[in-house]
C-alpha positions in Angstrom: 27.2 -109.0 -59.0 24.1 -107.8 -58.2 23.0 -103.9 -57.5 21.8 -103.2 -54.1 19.0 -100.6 -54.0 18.4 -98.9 -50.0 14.7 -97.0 -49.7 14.1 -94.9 -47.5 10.3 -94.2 -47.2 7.8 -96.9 -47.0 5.2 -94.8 -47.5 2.8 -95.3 -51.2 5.7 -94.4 -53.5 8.3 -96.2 -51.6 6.5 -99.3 -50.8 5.4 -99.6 -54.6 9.4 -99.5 -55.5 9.9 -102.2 -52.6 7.0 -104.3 -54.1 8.3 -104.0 -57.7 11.9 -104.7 -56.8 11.0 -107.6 -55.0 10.0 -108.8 -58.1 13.5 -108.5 -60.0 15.8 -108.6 -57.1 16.6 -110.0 -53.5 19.5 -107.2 -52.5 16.9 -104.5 -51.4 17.1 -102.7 -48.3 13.4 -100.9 -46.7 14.1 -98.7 -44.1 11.3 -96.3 -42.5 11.1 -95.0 -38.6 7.5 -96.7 -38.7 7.4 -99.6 -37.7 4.3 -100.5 -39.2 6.0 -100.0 -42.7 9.0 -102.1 -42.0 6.6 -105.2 -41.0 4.2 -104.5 -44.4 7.9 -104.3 -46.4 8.9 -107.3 -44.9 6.4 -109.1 -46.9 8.1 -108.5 -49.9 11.9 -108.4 -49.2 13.9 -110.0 -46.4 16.0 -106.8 -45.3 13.2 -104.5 -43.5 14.7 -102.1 -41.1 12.9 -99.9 -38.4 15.7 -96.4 -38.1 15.7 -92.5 -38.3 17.9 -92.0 -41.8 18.5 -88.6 -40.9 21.4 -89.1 -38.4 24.6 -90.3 -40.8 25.9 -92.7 -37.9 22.4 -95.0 -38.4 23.4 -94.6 -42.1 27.1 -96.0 -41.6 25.8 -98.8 -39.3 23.1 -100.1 -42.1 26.2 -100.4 -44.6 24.8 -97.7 -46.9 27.9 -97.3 -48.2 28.4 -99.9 -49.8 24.5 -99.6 -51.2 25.0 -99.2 -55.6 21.7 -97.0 -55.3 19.6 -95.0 -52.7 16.0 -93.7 -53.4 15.1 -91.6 -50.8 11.0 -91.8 -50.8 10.1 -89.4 -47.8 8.2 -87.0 -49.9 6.5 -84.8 -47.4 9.4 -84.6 -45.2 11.8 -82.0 -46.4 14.3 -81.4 -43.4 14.5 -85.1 -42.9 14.4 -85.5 -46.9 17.4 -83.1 -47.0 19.9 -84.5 -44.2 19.3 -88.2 -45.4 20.4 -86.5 -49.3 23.6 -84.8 -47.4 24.7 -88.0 -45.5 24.4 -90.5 -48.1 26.2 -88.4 -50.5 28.9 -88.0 -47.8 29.1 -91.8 -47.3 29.9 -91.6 -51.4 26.5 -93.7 -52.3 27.2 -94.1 -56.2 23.3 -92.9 -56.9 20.8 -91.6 -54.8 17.6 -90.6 -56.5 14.8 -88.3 -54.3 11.0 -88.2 -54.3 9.7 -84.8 -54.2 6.1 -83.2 -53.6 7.7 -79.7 -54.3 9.3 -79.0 -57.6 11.0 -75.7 -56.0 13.2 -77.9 -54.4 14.5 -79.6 -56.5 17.7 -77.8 -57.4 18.7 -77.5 -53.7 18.2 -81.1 -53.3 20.8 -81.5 -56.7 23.4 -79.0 -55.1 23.3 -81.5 -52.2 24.1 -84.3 -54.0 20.9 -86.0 -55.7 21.2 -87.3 -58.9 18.0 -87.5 -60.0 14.6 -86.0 -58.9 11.2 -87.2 -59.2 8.1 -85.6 -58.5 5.1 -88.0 -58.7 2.4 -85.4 -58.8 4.1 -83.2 -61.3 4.7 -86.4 -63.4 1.2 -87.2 -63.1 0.3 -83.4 -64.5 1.9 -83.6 -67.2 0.9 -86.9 -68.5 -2.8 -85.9 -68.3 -2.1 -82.9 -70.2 -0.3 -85.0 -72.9 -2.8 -87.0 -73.4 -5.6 -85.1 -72.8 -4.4 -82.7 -75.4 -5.0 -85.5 -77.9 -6.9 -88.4 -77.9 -4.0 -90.1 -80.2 -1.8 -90.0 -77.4 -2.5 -92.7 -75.2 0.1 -93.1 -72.9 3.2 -91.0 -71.9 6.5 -92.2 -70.3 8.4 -88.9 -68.7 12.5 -90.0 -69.5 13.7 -86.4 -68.1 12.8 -82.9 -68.4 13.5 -82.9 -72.1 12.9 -86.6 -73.7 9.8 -88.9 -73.1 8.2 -92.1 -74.8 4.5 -91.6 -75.8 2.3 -94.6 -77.1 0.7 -92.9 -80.2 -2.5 -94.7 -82.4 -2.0 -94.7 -85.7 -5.7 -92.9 -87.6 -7.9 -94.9 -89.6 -6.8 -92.7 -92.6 -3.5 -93.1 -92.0 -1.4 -94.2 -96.0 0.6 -97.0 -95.2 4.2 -96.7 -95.0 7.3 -98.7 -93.9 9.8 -97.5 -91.4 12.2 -97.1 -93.7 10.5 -94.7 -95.6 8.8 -92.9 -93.3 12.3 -92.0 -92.0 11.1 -90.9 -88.1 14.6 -90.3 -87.1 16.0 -87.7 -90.2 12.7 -86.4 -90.4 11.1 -85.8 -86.7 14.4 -86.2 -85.1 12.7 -89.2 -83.0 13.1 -93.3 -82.7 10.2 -95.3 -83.1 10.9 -98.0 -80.8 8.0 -100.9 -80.5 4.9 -101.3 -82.4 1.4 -103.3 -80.7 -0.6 -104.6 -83.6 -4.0 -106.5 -82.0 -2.9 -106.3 -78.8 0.5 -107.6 -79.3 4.0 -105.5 -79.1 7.0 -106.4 -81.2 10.3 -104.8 -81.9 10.0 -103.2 -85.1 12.2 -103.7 -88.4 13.5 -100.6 -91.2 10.9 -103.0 -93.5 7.9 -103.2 -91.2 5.1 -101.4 -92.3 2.8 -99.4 -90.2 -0.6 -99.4 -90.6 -4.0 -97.9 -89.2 -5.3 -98.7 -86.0 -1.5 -99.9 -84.6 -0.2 -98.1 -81.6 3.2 -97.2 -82.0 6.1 -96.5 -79.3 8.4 -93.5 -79.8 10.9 -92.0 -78.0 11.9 -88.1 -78.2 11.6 -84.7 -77.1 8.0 -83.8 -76.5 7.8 -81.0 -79.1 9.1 -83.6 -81.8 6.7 -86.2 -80.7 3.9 -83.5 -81.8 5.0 -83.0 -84.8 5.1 -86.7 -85.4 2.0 -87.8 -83.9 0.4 -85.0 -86.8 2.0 -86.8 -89.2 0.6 -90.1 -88.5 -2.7 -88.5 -87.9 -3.3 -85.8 -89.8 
């Protein structure tokens, strides 16, 4: 069976989820009390509604009850960002995941019921700072507050070593998770060896992924 997914907010944020769910799914539901919104949604998934989420009765009548999985993408709405949290969680929505632009709210909005909080500017911050702190760090991949993934390049002077030996997990208490070599990512093997100039894919806590990314480069 397939997971619905409701939206709420068709604004940036939300319309990127809409747009990339489109691509993996046909049970999405857009809803936004623009109309102009709805009809730019519409051109990515069939189910485009024009209704104010705030009032719990407009929630019933749009089935969100039986939605697997509400994001609620209203950003710089609070009030309305707040009620719309309350009544889905009173409908019993098994997930329901809010967009933020203020990171002090974010435990009030967990007390009402959300399950997971995400604040796309905060995000952003601190994914400049990880990789402007070194220019190893290419990318970074936020998982929660505690664990991330981080695409780390591997120095010219780096000694070769295999997996195995190198012993990420026991060592840096982290899980090196993909490899690209020339442009081309593959699941790595215990007996893989990594070499200079590949970019390798780990996952941990940000204060281990330091002290691996010195190991590999010095």
């Amino acid at each position: 069976m397939k997971k619905s997914i409701m939206v709420i907010g068709l604004g940036r944020f939300g319309m990127t989820i809409v747009k990339t769910l489109s691509e993996m799914t046909s049970n999405v539901i857009g809803v936004d009390v623009d109309e102009s919104r709805v009809a730019l949604a519409s051109q990515y998934i069939e189910h485009c509604l024009v209704c104010d989420c705030t009032k719990l009765r407009t929630l019933e009548e749009l089935g969100a009850r039986n939605v697997d999985h509400a994001v609620i993408a209203i950003g710089n709405n609070l009030q309305s960002t707040i009620l719309a949290t309350i009544n889905l969680k009173e409908l019993g929505v098994k997930k329901i995941t809010v967009r933020l632009d203020d990171a002090n709210y974010a435990n009030v909005l967990t007390r009402l019921g959300a399950d997971e909080i995400i604040i796309p500017e905060e995000d952003a911050g601190v994914k400049f700072a990880r990789t402007s702190m070194s220019e190893n760090v290419l990318d970074y991949y936020s998982i929660d507050k505690d664990y991330a993934v981080e695409q780390i390049s591997v120095s010219n002077d780096f000694k070769e070593i295999s997996i195995a030996d190198l012993n990420a997990r026991n060592t840096f208490d982290i899980n090196i998770v993909g490899i690209i070599r020339k442009g081309k990512f593959f699941l790595p093997k215990g007996s893989d060896i990594i070499s200079h100039d590949d970019i390798v894919m780990a996952v941990g806590k940000s204060t281990k992924l330091n002290k691996f990314n010195k190991r590999i480069n010095g």
